[in-house]
C-alpha positions as CSV (number, residue, x, y, z in Angstrom):
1,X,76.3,-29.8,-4.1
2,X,76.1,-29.6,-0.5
3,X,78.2,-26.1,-0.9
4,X,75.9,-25.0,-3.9
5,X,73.0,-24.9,-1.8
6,X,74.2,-22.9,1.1
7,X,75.6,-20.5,-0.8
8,X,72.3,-20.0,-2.8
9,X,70.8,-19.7,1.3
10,X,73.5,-17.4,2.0
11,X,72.7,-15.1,-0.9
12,X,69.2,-15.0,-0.3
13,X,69.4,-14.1,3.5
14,X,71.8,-11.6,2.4
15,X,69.4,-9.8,0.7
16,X,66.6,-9.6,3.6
17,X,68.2,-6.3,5.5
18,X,68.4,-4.6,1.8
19,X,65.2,-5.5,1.1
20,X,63.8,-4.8,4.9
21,X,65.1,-1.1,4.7
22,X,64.3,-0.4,1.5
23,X,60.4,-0.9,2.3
24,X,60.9,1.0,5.4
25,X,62.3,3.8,3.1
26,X,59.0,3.7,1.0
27,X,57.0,4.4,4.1
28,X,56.0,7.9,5.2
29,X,56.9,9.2,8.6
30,X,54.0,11.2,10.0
31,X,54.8,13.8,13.0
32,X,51.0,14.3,14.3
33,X,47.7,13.3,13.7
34,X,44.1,14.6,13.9
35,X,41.2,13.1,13.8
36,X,37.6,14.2,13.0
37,X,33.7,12.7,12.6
38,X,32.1,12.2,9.6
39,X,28.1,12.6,9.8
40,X,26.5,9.7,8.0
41,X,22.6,10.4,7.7
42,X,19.6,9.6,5.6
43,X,15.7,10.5,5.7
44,X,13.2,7.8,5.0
45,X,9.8,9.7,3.9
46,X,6.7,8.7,4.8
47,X,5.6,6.7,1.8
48,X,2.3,4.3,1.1
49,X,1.1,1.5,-2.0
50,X,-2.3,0.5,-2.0
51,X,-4.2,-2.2,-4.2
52,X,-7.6,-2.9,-4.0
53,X,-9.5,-6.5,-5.2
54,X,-13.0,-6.0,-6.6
55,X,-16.4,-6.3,-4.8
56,X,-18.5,-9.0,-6.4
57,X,-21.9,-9.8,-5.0
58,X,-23.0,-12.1,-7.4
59,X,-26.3,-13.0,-8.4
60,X,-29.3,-10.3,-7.4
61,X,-32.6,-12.2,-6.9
62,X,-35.3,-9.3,-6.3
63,X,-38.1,-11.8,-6.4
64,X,-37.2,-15.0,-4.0
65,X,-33.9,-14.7,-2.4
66,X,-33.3,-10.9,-2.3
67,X,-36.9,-9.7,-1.5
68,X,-36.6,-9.9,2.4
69,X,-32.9,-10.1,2.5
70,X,-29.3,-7.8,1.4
71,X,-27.1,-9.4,-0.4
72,X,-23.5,-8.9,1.0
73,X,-20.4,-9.6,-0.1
74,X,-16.8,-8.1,0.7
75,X,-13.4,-6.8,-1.1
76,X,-10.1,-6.1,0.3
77,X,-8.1,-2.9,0.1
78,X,-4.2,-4.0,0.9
79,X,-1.7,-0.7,2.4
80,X,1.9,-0.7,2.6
81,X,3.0,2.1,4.5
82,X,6.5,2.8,6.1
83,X,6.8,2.1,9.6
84,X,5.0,4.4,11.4
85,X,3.1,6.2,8.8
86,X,-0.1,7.6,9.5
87,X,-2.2,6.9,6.7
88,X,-6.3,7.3,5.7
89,X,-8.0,5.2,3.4
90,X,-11.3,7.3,2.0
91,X,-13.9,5.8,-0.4
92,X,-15.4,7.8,-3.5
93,X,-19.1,8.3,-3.9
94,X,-18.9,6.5,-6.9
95,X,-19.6,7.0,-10.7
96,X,-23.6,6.7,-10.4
97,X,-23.9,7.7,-6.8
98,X,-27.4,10.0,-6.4
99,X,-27.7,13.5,-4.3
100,X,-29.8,15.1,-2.4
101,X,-31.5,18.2,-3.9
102,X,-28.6,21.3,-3.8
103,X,-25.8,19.3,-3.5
104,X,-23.1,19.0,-6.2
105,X,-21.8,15.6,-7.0
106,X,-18.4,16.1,-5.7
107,X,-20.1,16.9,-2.1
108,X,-18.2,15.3,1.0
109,X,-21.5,14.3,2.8
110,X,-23.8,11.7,3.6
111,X,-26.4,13.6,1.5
112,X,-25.9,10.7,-1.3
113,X,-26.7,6.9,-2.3
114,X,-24.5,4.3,-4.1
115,X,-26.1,3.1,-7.0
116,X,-24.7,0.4,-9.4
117,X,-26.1,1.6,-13.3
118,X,-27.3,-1.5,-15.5
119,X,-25.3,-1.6,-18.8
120,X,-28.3,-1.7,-21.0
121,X,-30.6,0.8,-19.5
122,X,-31.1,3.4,-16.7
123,X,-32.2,1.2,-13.9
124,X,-30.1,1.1,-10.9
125,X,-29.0,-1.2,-7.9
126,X,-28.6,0.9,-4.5
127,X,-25.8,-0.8,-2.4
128,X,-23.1,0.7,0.1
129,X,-19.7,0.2,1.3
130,X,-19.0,-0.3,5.0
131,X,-15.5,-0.7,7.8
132,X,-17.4,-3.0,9.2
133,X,-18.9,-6.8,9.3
134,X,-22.2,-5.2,11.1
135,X,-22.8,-2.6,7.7
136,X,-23.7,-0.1,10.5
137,X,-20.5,2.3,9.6
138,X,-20.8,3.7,6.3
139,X,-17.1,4.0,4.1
140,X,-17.3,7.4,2.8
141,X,-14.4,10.1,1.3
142,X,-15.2,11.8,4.9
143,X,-13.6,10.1,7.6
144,X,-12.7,7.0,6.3
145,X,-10.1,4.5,7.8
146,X,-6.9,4.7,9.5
147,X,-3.8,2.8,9.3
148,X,-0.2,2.8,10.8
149,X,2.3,1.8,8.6
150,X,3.9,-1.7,9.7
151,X,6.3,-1.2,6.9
152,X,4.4,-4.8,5.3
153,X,1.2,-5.3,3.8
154,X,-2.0,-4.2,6.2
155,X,-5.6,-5.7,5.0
156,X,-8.6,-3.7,5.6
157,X,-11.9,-5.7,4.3
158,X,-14.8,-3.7,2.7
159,X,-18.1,-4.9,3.5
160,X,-20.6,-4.4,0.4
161,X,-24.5,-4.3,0.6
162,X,-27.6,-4.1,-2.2
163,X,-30.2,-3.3,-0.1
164,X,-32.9,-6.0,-0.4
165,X,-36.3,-5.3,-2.4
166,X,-35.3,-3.4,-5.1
167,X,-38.2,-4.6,-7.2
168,X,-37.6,-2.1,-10.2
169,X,-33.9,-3.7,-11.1
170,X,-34.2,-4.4,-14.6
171,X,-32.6,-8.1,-15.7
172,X,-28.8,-7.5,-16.9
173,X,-25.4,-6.7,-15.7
174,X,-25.0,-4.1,-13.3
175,X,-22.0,-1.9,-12.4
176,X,-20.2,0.8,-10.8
177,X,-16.4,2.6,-10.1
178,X,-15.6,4.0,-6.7
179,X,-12.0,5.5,-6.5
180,X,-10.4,4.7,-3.4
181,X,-7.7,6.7,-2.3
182,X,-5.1,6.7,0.4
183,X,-3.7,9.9,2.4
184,X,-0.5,9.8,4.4
């Protein structure tokens, strides 16, 4: 048994050196090399999403509460922009918005007033958008507001205003569209 075994180990070590050169024979032999660089590149375009949450004010009392005070009430317009983008966020005049005498509807100047319409008749609330808390800068399609792109989600509030005393607001639901738009 003893002799079995080592002749089975025998055979099997016998075969290494055939089996050792004839891999070696399956491998090529190179004489030189040469190397060269491969460029690896991409462009990442400056690119921007925007959603915007609805301004509510509410209720409009323009006999007790609203008489001697605005109403306010904000909304939030949310920008992702890639890292580094320079991006501006304009506000439209508005689907009811009045001019001045001369001045077309699609005019890019202050010569105008927001106006919400009431659904069941032509009376109208006047309100306006501002950047900020204070309602001192105006929102328009002008200058608007700038944002650099953080690559994430950047907030920018919108601060609302019906002006206060607007005795001729008929009772019912009032409304408006205003298209905001982002340029980058």
């Amino acid at each position: 048994m003893q002799a079995t075994r080592n002749q089975k180990l025998l055979k099997i070590l016998g075969l290494w050196p055939v089996l050792l050169y004839a891999a070696g024979l399956s491998l090529p032999v190179y004489a030189a090399t040469s190397a060269s660089d491969m460029a690896v590149t991409a462009n990442v375009n400056a690119s921007c999403t925007m959603s915007v949450t609805n301004l509510d004010f509410g209720f409009y009392d323009p006999i007790v509460a609203n008489a001697t005070q605005d109403l306010t009430a904000s909304a939030t317009v949310s920008t992702n922009c890639t890292l580094g983008a320079i991006a501006n966020v304009k506000m439209g005049n508005g689907l009811h918005a009045t001019f001045s005498t001369g001045r077309s509807r699609m005019a890019f100047s202050r010569d105008y007033s927001r106006h919400m319409s009431n659904v069941g008749s032509d009376s109208k609330l006047k309100y306006e958008l501002y950047t900020n808390e204070g309602h001192t800068d105006v929102w328009t399609q002008i200058g608007g507001r700038s944002v650099v792109g953080t690559g994430t989600s950047d907030d920018l509030t919108v601060y609302g205003k019906v002006f206060q005393n607007q005795q001729v607001a008929a009772a019912g639901s009032y409304n408006d569209t205003v298209t905001v738009t982002v340029l980058f």
